[in-house]
C-alpha positions in Angstrom: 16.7 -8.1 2.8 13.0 -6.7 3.7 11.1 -4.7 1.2 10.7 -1.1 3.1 7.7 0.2 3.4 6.4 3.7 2.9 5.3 5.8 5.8 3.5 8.1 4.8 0.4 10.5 5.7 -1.7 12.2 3.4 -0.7 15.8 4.6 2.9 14.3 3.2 1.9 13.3 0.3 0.3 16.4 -1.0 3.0 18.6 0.4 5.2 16.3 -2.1 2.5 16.6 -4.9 2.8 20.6 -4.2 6.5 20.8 -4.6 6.7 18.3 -7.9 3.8 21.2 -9.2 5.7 24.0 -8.5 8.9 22.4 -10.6 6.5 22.2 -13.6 5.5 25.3 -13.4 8.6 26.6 -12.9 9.7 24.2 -15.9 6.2 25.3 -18.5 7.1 28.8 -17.9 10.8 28.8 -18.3 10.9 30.9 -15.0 14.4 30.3 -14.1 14.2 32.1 -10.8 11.2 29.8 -10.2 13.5 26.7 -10.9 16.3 27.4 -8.6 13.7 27.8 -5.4 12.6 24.1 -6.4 16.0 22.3 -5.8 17.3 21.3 -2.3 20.6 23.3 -3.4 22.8 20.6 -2.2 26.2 18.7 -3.7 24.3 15.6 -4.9 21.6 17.5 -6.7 21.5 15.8 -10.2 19.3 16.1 -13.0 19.1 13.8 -16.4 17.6 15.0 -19.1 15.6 12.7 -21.7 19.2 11.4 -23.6 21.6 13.5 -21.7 24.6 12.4 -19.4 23.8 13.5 -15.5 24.7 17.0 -14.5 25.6 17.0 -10.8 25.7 20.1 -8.1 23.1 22.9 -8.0 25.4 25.2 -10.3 25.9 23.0 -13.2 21.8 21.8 -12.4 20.7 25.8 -12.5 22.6 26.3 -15.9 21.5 23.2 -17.4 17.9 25.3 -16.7 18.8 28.6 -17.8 20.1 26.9 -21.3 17.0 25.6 -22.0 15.2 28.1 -21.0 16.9 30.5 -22.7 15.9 28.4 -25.9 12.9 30.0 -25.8 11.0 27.0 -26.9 7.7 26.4 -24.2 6.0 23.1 -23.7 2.9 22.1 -22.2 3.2 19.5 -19.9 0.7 16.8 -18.8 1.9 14.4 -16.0 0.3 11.2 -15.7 0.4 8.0 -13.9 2.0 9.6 -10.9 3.3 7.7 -7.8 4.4 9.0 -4.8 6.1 7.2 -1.9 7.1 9.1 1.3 10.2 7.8 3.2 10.8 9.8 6.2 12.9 13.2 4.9 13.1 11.7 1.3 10.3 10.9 -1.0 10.2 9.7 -4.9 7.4 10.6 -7.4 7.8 8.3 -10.1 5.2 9.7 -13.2 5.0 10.5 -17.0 4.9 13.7 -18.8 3.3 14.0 -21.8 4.5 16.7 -23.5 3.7 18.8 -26.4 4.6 22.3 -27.9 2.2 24.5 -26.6 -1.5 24.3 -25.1 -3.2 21.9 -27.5 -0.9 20.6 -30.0 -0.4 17.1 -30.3 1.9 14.8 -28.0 5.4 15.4 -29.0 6.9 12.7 -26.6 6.1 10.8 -23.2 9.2 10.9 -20.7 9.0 8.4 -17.5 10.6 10.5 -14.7 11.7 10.1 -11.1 12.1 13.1 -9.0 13.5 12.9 -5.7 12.5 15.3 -3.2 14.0 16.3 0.2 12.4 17.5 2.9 14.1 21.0 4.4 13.5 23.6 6.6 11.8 25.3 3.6 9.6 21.8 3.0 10.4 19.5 0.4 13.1 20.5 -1.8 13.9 18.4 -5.7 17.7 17.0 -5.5 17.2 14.8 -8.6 14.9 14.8 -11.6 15.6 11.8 -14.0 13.4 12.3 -17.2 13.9 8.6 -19.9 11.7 9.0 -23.4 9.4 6.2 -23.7 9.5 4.6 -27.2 6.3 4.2 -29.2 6.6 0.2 -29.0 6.2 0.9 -25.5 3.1 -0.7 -23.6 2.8 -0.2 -19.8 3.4 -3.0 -17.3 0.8 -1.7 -14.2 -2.6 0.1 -15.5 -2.0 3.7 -15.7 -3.2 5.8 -12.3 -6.6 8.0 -13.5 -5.1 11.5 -11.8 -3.6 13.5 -14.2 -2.3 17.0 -13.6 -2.0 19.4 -16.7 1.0 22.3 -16.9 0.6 25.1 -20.1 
């Protein structure tokens, strides 16, 4: 089986980079409203949360939201060592938050994630974010990528 390859322009791939922004700043400022105009809204949405089973369908996805949110803990986000690959209607943006407790505390945890995106009518929609923590023993196979966006 052949390796496919990513078609992709750069128009694409910051129209991607736009919509995985807007979910972390829907996600830093607990804006649940904000949240449910990220995801595609479809069947298969799923997220997984860092040690959590999958939650699957854009109800059970939106909840999983509004519990957190309604926490009323914030975090401050850094994403790192982003990827982005651009498959026709679908594209993946493979990255790591760092995350701490508020604008600059000290790193609480780094979570690899994969969000999946979907391009709509409305442009590219989320329909799975898949967040793993990264152990401290962990050292990273490829040289981490220099761009770095910050969410507080």
């Amino acid at each position: 089986m052949s390796e496919s390859k990513p078609m992709q322009s750069e128009a694409e791939v910051r129209a991607v980079l736009a919509a995985n922004d807007a979910f972390y700043r829907a996600f830093v400022s607990g804006d649940a409203l904000r949240m449910d105009l990220v995801w595609a809204g479809h069947d298969g949405d799923a997220c997984i949360h860092p040690g959590a089973e999958a939650i699957i369908g854009p109800i059970n996805v939106q909840n999983s939201w509004r519990r957190i949110f309604g926490s009323g803990d914030r975090l401050s986000i850094r994403v790192s060592e982003l990827r982005v690959d651009v498959y026709g209607p679908t594209a993946k943006v493979h990255l790591v938050e760092n995350v701490s407790t508020g604008a600059g505390s000290s790193l609480v945890a780094r979570v690899a994630c994969t969000n999946l995106f979907l391009r709509t009518d409305e442009g590219w929609r989320m329909t799975l974010h898949h967040g793993a923590i990264i152990s401290d023993d962990h050292e990273p196979e490829l040289d981490p990528d220099p761009d770095t966006s910050e969410f507080n």
